[in-house]
Every structure is written in C-alpha cells, then in structure tokens.
Backbone as CSV, one residue per row, in Angstrom:
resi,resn,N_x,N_y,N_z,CA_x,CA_y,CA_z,C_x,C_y,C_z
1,UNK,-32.779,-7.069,-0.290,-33.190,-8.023,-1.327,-32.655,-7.560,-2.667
2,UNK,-32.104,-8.718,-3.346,-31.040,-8.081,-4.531,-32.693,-7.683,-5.632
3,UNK,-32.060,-7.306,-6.719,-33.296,-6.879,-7.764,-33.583,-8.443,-8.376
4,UNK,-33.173,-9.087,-8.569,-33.361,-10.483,-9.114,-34.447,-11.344,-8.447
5,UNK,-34.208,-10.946,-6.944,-35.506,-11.974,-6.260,-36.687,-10.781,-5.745
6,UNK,-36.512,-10.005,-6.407,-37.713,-9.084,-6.851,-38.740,-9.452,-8.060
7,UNK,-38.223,-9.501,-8.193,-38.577,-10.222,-10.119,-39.844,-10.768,-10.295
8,UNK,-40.889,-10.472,-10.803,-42.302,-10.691,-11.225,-42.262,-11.773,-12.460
9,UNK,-42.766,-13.285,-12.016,-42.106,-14.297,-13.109,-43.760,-15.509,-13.363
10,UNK,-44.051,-14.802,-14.780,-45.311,-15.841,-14.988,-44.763,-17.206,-15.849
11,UNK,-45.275,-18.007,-15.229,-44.624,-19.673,-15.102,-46.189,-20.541,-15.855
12,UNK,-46.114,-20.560,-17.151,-46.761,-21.928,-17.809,-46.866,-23.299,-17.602
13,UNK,-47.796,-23.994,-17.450,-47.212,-25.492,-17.694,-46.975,-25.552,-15.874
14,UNK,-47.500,-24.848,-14.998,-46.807,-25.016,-13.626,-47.754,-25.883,-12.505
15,UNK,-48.672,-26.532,-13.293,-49.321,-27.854,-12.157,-48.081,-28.958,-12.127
16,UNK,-47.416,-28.996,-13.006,-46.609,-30.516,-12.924,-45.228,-30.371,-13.300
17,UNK,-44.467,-31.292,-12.896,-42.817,-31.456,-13.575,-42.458,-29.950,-13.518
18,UNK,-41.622,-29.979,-14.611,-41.174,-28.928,-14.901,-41.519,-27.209,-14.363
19,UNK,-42.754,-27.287,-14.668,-43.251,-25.964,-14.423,-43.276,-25.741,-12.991
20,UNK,-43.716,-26.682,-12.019,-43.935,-26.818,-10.716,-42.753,-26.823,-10.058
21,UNK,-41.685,-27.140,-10.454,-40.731,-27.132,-9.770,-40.035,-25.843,-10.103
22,UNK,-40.049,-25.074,-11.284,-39.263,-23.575,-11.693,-40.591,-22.818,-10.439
23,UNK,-41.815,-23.000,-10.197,-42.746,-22.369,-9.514,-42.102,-22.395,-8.280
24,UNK,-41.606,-23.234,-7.848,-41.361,-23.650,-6.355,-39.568,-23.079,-6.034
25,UNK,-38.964,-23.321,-6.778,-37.145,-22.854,-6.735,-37.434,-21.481,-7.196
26,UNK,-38.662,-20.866,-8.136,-38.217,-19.268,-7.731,-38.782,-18.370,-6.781
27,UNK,-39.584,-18.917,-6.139,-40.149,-18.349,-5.251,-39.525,-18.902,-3.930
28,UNK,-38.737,-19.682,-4.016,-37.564,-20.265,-2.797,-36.964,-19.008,-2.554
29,UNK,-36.108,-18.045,-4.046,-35.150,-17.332,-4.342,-35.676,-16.061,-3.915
30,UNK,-37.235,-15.692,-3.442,-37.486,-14.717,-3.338,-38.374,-13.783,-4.350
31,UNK,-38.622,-14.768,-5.734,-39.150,-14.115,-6.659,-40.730,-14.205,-6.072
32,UNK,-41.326,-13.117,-7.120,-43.154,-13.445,-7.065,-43.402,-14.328,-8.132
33,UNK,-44.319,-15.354,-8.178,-44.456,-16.012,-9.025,-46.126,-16.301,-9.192
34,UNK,-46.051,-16.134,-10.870,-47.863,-16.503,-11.120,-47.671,-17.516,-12.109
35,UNK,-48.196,-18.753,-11.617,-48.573,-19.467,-12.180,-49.900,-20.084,-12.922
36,UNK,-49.666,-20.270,-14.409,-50.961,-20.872,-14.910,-50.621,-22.026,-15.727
37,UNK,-51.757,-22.876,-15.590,-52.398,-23.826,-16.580,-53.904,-24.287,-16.542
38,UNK,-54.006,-25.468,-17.028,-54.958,-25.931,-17.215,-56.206,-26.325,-15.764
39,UNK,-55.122,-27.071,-14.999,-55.946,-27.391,-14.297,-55.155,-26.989,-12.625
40,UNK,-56.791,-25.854,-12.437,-56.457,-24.992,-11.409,-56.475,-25.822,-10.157
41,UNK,-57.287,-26.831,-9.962,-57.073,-27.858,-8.902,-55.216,-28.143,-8.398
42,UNK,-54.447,-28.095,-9.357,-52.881,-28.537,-9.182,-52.597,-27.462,-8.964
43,UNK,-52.922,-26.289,-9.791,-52.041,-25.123,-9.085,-52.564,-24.570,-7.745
44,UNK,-53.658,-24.871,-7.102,-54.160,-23.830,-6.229,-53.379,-24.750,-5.029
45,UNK,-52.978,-25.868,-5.186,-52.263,-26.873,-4.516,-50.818,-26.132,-4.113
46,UNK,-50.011,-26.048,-5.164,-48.695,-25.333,-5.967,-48.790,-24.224,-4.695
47,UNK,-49.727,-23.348,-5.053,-49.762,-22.426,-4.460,-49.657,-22.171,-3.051
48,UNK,-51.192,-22.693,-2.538,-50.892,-23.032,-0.850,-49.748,-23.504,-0.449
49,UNK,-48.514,-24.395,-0.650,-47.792,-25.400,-0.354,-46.293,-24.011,-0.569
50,UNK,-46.321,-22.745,-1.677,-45.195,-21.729,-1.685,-45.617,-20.711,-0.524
51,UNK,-46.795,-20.517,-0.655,-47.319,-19.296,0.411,-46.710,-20.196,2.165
52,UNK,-47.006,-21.466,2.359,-47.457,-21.619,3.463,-45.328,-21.589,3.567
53,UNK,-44.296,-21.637,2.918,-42.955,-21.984,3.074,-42.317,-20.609,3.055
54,UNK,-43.521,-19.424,2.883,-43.266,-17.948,3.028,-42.790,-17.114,1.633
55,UNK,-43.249,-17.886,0.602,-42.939,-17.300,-0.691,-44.401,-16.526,-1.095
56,UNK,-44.255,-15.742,-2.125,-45.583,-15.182,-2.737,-46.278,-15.924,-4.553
57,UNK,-47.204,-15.702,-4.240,-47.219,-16.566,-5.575,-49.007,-16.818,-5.928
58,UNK,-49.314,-16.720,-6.911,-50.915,-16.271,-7.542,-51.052,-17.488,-8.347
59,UNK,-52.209,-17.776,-9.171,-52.453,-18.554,-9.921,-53.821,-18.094,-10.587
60,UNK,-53.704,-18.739,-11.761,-55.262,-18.730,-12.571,-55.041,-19.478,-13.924
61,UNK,-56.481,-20.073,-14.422,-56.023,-20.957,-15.163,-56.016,-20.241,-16.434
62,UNK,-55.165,-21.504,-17.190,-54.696,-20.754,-18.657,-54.223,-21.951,-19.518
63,UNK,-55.453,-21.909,-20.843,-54.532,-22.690,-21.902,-53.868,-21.760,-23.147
64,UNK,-52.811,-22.170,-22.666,-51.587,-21.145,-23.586,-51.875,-21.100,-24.968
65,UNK,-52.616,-21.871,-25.764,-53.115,-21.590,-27.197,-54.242,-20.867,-27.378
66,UNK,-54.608,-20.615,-26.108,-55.828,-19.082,-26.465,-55.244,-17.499,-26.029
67,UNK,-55.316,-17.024,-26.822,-54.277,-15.773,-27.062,-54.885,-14.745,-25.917
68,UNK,-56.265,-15.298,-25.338,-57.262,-13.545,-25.101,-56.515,-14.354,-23.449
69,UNK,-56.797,-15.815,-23.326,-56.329,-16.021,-22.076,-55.038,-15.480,-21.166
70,UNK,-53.738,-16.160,-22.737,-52.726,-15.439,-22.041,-52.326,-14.100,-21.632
71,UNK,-52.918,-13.531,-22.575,-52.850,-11.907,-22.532,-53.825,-11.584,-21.145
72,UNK,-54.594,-12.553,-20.557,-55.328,-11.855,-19.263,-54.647,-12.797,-18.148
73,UNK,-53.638,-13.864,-18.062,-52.447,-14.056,-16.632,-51.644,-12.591,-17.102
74,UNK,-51.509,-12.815,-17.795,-50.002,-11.330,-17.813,-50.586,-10.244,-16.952
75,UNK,-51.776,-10.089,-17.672,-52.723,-8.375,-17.259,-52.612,-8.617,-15.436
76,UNK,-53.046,-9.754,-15.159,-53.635,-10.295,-13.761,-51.833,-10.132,-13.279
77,UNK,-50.991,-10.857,-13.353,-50.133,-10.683,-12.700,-49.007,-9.322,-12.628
78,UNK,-49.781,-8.290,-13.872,-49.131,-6.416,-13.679,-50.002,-6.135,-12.432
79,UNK,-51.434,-6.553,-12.508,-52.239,-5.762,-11.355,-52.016,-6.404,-9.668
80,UNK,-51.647,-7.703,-10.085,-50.862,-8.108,-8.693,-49.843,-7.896,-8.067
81,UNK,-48.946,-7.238,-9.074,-47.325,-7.337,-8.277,-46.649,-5.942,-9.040
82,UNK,-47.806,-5.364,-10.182,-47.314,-4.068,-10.591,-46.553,-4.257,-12.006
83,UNK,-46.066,-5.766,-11.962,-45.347,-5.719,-13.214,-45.236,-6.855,-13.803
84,UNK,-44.393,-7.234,-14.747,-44.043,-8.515,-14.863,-42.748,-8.379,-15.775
85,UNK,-41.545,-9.448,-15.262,-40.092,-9.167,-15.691,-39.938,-10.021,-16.277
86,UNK,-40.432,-11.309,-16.406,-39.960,-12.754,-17.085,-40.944,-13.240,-17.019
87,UNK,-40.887,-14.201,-18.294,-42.147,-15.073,-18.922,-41.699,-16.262,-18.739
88,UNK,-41.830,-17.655,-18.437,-41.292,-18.861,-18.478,-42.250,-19.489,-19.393
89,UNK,-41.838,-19.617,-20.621,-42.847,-20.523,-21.548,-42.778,-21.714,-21.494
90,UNK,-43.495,-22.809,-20.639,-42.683,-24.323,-20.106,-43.712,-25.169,-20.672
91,UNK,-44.736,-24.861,-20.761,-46.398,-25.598,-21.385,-45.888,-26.400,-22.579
92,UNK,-46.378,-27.892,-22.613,-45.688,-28.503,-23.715,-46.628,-29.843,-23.931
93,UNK,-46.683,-30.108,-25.116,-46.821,-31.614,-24.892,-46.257,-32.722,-26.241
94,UNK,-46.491,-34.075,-25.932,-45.088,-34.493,-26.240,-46.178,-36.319,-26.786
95,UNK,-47.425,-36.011,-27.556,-47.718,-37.326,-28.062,-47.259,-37.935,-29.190
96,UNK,-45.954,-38.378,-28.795,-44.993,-39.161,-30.328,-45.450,-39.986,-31.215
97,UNK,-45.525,-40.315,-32.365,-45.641,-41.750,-33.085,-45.086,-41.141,-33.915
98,UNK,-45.249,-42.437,-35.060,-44.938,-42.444,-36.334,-45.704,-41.427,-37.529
99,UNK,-45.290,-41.369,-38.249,-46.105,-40.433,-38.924,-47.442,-41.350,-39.560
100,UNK,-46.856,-42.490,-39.809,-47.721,-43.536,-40.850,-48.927,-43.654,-39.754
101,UNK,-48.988,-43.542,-38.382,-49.756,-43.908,-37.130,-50.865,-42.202,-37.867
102,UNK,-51.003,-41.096,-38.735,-51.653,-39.988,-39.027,-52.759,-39.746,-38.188
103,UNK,-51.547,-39.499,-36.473,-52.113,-38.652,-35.491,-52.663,-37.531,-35.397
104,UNK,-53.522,-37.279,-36.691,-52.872,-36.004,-37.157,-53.935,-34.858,-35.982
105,UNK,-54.834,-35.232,-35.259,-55.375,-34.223,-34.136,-54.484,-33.914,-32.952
106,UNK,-53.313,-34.784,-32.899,-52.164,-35.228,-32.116,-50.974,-34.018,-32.685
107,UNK,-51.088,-34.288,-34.176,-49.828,-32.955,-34.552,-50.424,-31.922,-34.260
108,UNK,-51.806,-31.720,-34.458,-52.142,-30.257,-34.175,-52.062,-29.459,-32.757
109,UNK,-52.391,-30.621,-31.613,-51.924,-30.301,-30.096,-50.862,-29.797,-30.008
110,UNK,-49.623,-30.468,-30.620,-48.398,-30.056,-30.388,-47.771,-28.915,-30.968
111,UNK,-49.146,-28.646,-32.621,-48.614,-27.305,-33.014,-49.185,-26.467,-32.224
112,UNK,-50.318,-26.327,-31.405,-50.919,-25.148,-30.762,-50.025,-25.282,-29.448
113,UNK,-50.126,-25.962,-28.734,-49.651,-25.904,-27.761,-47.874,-25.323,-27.402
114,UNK,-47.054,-25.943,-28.393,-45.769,-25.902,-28.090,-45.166,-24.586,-29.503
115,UNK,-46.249,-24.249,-30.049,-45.137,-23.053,-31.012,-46.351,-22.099,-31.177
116,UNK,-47.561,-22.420,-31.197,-48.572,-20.901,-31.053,-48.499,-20.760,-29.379
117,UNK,-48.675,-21.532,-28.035,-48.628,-21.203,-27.040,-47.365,-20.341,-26.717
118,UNK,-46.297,-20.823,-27.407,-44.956,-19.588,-27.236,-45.349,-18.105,-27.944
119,UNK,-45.687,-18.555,-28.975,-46.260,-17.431,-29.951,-47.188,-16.180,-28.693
120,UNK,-48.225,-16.691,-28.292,-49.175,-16.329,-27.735,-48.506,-15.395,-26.759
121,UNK,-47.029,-16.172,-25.900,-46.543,-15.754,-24.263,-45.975,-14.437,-24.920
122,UNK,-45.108,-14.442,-26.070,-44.212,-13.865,-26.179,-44.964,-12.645,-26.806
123,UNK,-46.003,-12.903,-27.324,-46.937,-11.268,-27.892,-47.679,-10.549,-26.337
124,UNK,-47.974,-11.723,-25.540,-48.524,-10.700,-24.075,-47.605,-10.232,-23.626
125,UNK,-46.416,-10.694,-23.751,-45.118,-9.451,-22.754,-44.375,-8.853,-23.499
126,UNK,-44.247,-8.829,-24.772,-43.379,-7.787,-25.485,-43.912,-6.641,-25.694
127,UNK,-44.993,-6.136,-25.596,-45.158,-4.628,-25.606,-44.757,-4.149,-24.258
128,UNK,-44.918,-4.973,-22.797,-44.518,-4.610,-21.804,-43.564,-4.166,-21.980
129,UNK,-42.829,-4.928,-21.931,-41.346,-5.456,-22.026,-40.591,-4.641,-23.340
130,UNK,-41.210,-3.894,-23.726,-40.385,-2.907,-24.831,-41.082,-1.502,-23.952
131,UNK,-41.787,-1.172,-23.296,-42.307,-0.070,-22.685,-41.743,0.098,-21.794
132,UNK,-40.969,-1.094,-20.984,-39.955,-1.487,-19.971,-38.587,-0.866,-20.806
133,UNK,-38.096,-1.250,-21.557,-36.915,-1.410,-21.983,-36.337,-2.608,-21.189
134,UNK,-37.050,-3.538,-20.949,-36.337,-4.535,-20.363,-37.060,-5.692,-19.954
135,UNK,-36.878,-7.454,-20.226,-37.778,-8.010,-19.851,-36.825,-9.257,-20.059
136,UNK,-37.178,-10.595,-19.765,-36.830,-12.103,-20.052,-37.934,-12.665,-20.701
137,UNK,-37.761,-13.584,-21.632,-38.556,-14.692,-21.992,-37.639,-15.907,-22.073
138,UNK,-37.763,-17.206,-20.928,-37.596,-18.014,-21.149,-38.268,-19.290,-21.687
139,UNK,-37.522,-20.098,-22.980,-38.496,-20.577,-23.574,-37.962,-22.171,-23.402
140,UNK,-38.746,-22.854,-23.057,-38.604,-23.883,-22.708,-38.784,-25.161,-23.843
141,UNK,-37.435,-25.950,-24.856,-37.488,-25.830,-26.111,-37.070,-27.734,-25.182
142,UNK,-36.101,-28.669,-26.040,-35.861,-29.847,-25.884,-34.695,-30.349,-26.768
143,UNK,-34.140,-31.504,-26.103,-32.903,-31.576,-27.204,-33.845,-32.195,-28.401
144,UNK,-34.662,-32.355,-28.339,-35.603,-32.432,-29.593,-35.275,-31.597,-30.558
145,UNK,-35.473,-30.195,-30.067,-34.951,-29.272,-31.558,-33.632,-29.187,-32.147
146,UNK,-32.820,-30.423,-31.766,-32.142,-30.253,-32.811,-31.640,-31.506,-32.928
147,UNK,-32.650,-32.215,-33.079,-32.678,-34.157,-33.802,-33.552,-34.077,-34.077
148,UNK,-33.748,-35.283,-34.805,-35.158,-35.886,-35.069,-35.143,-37.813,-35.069
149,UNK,-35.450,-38.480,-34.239,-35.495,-39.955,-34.222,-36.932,-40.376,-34.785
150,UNK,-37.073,-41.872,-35.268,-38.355,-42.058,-35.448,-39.519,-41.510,-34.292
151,UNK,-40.723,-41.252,-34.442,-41.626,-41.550,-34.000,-41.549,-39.149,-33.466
152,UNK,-40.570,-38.923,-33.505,-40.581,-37.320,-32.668,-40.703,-36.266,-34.100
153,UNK,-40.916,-36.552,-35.185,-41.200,-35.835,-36.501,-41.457,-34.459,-36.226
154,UNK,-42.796,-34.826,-35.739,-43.538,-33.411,-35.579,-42.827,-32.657,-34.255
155,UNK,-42.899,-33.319,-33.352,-42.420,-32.780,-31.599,-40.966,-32.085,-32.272
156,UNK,-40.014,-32.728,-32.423,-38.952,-32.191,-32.635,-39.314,-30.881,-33.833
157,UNK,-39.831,-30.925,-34.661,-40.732,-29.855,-35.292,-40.766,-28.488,-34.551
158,UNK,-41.751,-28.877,-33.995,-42.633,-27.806,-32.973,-41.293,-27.264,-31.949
159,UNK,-40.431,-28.388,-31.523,-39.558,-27.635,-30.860,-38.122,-26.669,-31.416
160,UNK,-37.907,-27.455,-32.678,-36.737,-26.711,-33.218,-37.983,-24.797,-33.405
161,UNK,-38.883,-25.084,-33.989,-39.656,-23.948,-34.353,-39.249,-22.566,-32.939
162,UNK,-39.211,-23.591,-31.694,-39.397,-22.689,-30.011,-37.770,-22.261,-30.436
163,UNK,-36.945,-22.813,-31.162,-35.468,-22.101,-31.015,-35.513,-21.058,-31.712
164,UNK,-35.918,-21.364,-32.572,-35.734,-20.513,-33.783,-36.549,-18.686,-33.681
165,UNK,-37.519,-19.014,-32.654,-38.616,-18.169,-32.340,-37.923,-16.715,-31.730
166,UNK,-37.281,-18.158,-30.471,-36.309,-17.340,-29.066,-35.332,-16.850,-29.805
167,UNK,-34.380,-17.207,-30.969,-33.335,-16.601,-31.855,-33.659,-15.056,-32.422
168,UNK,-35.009,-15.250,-32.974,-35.616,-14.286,-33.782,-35.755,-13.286,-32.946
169,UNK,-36.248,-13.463,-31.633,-36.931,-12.448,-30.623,-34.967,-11.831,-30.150
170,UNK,-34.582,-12.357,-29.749,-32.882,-12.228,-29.710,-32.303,-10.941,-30.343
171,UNK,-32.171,-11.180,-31.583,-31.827,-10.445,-32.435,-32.575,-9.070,-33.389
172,UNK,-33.939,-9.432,-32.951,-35.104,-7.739,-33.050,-34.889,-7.376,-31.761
173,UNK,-35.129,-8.033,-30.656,-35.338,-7.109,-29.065,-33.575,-7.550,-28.220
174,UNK,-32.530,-6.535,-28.608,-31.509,-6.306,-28.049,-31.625,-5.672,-26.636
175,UNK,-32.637,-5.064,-26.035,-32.878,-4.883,-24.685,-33.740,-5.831,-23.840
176,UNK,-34.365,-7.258,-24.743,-34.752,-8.314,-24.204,-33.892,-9.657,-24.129
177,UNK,-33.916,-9.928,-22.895,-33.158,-11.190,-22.772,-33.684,-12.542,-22.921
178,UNK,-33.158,-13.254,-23.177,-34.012,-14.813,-24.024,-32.840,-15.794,-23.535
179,UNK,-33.928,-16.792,-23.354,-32.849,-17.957,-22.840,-33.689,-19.487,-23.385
180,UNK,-33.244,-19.930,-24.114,-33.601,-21.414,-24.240,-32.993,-21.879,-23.712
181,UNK,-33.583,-23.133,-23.557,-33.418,-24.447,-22.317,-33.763,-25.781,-23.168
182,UNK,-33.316,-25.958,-22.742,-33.322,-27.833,-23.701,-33.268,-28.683,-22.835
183,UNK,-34.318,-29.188,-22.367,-34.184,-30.848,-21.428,-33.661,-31.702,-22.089
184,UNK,-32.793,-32.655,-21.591,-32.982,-33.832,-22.167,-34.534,-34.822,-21.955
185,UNK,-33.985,-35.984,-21.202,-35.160,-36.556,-19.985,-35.457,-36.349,-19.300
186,UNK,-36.884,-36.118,-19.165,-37.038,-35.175,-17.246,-37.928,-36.057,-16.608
187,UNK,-38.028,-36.605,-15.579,-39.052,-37.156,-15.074,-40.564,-36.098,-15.050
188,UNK,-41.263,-36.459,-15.972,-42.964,-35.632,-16.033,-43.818,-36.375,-16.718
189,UNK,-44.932,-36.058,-16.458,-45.988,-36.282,-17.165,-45.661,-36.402,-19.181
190,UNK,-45.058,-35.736,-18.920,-45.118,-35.607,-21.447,-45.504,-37.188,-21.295
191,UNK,-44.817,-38.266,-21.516,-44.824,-39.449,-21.733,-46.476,-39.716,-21.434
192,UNK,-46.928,-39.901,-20.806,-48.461,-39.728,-20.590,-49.328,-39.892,-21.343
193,UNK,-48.727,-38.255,-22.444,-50.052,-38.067,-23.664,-49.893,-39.237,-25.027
194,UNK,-48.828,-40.276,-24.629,-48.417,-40.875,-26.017,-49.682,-41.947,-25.809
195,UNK,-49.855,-42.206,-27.085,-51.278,-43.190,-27.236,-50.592,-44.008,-28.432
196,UNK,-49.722,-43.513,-28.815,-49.354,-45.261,-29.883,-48.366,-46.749,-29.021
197,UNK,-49.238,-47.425,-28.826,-48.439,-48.237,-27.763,-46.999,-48.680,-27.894
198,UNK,-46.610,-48.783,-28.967,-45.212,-49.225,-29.405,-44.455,-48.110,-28.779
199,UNK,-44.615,-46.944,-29.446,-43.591,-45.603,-28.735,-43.702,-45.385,-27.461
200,UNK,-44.571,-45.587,-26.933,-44.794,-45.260,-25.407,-43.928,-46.642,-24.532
201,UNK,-43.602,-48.070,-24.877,-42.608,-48.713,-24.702,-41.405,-48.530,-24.775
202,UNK,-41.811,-47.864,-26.058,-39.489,-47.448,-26.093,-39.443,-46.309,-25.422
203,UNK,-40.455,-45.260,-25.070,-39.948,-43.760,-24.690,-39.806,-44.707,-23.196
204,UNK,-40.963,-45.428,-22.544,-40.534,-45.579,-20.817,-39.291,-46.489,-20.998
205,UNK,-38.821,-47.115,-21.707,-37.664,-47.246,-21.364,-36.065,-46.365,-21.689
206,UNK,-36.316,-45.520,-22.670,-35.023,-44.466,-22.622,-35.879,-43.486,-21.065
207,UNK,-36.828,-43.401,-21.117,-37.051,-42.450,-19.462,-35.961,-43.032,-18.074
208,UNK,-35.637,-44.573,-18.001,-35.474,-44.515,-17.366,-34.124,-43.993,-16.418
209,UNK,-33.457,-43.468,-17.136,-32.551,-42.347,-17.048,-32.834,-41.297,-17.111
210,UNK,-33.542,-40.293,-15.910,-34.148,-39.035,-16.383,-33.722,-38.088,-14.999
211,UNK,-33.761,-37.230,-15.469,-33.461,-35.799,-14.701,-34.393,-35.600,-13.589
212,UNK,-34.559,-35.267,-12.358,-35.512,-34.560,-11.824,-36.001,-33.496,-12.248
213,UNK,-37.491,-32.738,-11.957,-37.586,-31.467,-12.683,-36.710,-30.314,-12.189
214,UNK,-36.330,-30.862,-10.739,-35.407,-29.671,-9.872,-34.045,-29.070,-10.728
215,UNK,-33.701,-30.311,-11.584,-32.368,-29.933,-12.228,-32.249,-28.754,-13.439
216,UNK,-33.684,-28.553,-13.883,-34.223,-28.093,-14.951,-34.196,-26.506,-14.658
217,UNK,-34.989,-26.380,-13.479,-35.330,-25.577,-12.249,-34.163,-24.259,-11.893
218,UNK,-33.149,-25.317,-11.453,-32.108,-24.830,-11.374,-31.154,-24.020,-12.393
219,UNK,-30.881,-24.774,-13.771,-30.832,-23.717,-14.599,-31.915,-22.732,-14.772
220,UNK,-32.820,-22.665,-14.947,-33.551,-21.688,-15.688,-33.430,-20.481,-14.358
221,UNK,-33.126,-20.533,-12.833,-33.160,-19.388,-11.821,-31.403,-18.965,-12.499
222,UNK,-30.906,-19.900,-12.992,-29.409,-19.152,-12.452,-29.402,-18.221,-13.934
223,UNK,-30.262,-18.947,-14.920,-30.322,-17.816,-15.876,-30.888,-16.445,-15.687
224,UNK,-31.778,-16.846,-15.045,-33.276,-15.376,-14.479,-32.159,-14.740,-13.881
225,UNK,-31.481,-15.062,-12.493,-30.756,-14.711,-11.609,-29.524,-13.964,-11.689
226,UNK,-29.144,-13.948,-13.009,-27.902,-13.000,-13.625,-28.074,-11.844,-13.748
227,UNK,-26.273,-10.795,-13.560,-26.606,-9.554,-13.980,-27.874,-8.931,-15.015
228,UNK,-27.890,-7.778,-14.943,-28.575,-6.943,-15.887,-28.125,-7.510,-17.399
229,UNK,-26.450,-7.111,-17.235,-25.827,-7.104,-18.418,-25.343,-8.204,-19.186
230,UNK,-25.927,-9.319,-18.099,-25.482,-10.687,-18.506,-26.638,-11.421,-19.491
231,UNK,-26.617,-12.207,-20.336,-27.591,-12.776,-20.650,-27.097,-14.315,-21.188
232,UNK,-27.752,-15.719,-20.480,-27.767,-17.090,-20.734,-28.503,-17.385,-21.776
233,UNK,-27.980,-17.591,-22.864,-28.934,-17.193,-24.169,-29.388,-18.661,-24.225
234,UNK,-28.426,-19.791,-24.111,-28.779,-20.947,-24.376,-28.215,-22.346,-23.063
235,UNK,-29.013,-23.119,-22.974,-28.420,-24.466,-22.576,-29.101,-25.721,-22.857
236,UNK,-28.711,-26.349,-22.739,-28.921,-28.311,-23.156,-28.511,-28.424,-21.523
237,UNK,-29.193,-29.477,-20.857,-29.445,-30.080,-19.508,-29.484,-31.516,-19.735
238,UNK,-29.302,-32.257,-19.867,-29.220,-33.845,-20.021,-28.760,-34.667,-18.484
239,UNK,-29.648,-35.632,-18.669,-29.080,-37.212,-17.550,-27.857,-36.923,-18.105
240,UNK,-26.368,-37.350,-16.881,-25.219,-38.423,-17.421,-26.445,-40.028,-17.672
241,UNK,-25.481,-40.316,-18.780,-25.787,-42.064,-19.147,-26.769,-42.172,-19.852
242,UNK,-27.623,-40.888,-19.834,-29.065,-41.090,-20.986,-28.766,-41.199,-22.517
243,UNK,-29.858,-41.773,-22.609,-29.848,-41.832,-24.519,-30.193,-40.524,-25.140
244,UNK,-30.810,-39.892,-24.409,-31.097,-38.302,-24.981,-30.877,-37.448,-24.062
C-alpha cells in the first residue's frame, strides 16, 4: 500500500454532495476517512455504505463554526487512526440575495460557516501538522472567489476570504501543503438554503448545467494523492457549457 492511501483524511460538510462523495472516492483509494457534520443521521449512513464496500471510515458530528467541536473530530480521529494527514475543509453554505433583500442573519451563516469554519479546521491541524513537519489542508473555496454577480456579494466574500486564507497558510507553513479547489456548478444541496425567491429562480436555472460531486472528488484525491514533493496548490473545476 503506497503512503498516500495510508493517509488519515478528516472530511467536513460529508453528509451530502461534495463532501460525501470526496468521503466515498477516498476511501475507494484506500485512505481512512473521518467524517463530520451536522447531521449524524447522513453520515452514519455514509459510513455503513464505505465500511460495508471494505473501506475504513468514522464519523461524529460537527458544526465547523464551533472551534471546541472541531478541535475534538481532529482529537477523535489522532486516537482512531493515530494521526491525521489532511484536512478537507468542504462545509459551506451558499444563501444568495441581494444585499437590499438585508439577509443580514443569512450573511452571518456564511461568515461563520465558510471563513471562521476554515479558520476553526485550519487552527485544529496546524499544531499537528507543524509537530509533523508535514500535513495537507484542502480548502474547498468556489469560482465565486474570484467574481462577484448580483445577488453572491457576501458568498463570493466569504469565499475569496477561503483563498486568501489557503495563500496565507502557503507561504508561513512551507512544509504544509494547501490546495484550493474552486467548483464551478455542482449538483448539491447549497441552492437549498436560498430563501429570496427571485435568486433561487435564476440560480436553478444556471444549475442546470452542473458537475456531479464525483468530478469535484476526483480532483481533490489526485491532489491528496501526489508525491511528497509535489504540491496542487490550486484548481477551478467547471461544467463545459456552464455559465459559471
């Protein structure tokens, strides 16, 4: 077994889309995988469904904007597997409007969730991960961070913030590897949390050109999956034919 599908990999955001499917393609590859979110009903699902296909893989729940939480999946998945090599920060959410619509309990979700929940991942594994001399954080950002269309103000906000974060961490931790990821459209749940009815019309119809989460999936293992000495610092993933 190469050292790569050895690899101890805690996965955010992993009941649905995105997260569920990086849960499921790395533990295909051989990795251990612990997954958390919110609602342990989806992951304990997640779970049974990798174990029973002969992969390994834990769960417990976790909302990524409480700092004592994340810091106790990390703890839970050193005492399960001894360690932990990569962080997948994928937890996100995505309720668009206008600004004039002053969602404003709506901006605050998206600030806790999508730039203190990174905040949060990336303070539970960097002391590891500098005690290591060695670790991944992949941060799971959107071509959001680097546009802004009506109604994505804040979202694109919160996400340029996840680049800028993964840049910063880059260039202090030269023995940590960092990889942003930028979806375009993915088929998931985000669309869901929108509650201004107008935007939630135009977003399902640019959706309907959208990525599977598998495609997403797939980059983020072939990034994990590289030499030592290699590091996938960045990618953009997009539909052909999409508007974003």
């Amino acid at each position: 077994m190469s050292d790569s599908q050895r690899k101890v990999v805690v996965i955010t955001g992993a009941s649905s889309g995105i997260g569920e499917a990086v849960a499921r393609g790395l533990a295909a590859a051989g990795m251990k995988v612990v997954l958390g979110a919110r609602r342990i009903d989806r992951l304990e699902t997640v779970v049974r469904e990798i174990r029973a296909a002969g992969g390994e893989a834990e769960s417990r729940a976790l909302d990524v904007a409480d700092r004592v939480e994340f810091e106790a999946i990390v703890a839970f998945a050193e005492a399960r597997f001894g360690r932990v090599d990569v962080l997948v920060n994928n937890a996100g959410v995505m309720p668009l409007s206008p600004l004039a619509a002053q969602k404003t309990d709506e901006w605050d979700q998206m600030i806790d969730v999508n730039i203190r929940g990174v905040l949060n991942g990336i303070a539970a594994v960097l002391p590891r991960f500098q005690a290591h001399g060695a670790g991944h954080v992949v941060n799971v950002a959107s071509v959001a961070a680097y546009g802004v269309w009506p109604t994505t103000a804040v979202y694109s906000a919160t996400k340029a913030a996840v680049w800028n974060i993964t840049e910063g961490l880059r260039q202090e931790h030269p023995e940590i590897r960092t990889t942003i990821i930028s979806p375009g459209v993915v088929e998931s749940e985000l669309a869901a949390t929108i509650t201004d009815a107008d935007t939630a019309a135009y977003i399902h119809e640019a959706r309907k050109v959208a990525l599977k989460p598998e495609a997403i999936a797939k980059a983020i293992l072939y990034a994990v999956e590289q030499p030592a000495d290699v590091v996938v610092n960045e990618m953009i993933v997009r539909p052909m034919g999409g508007a974003f």
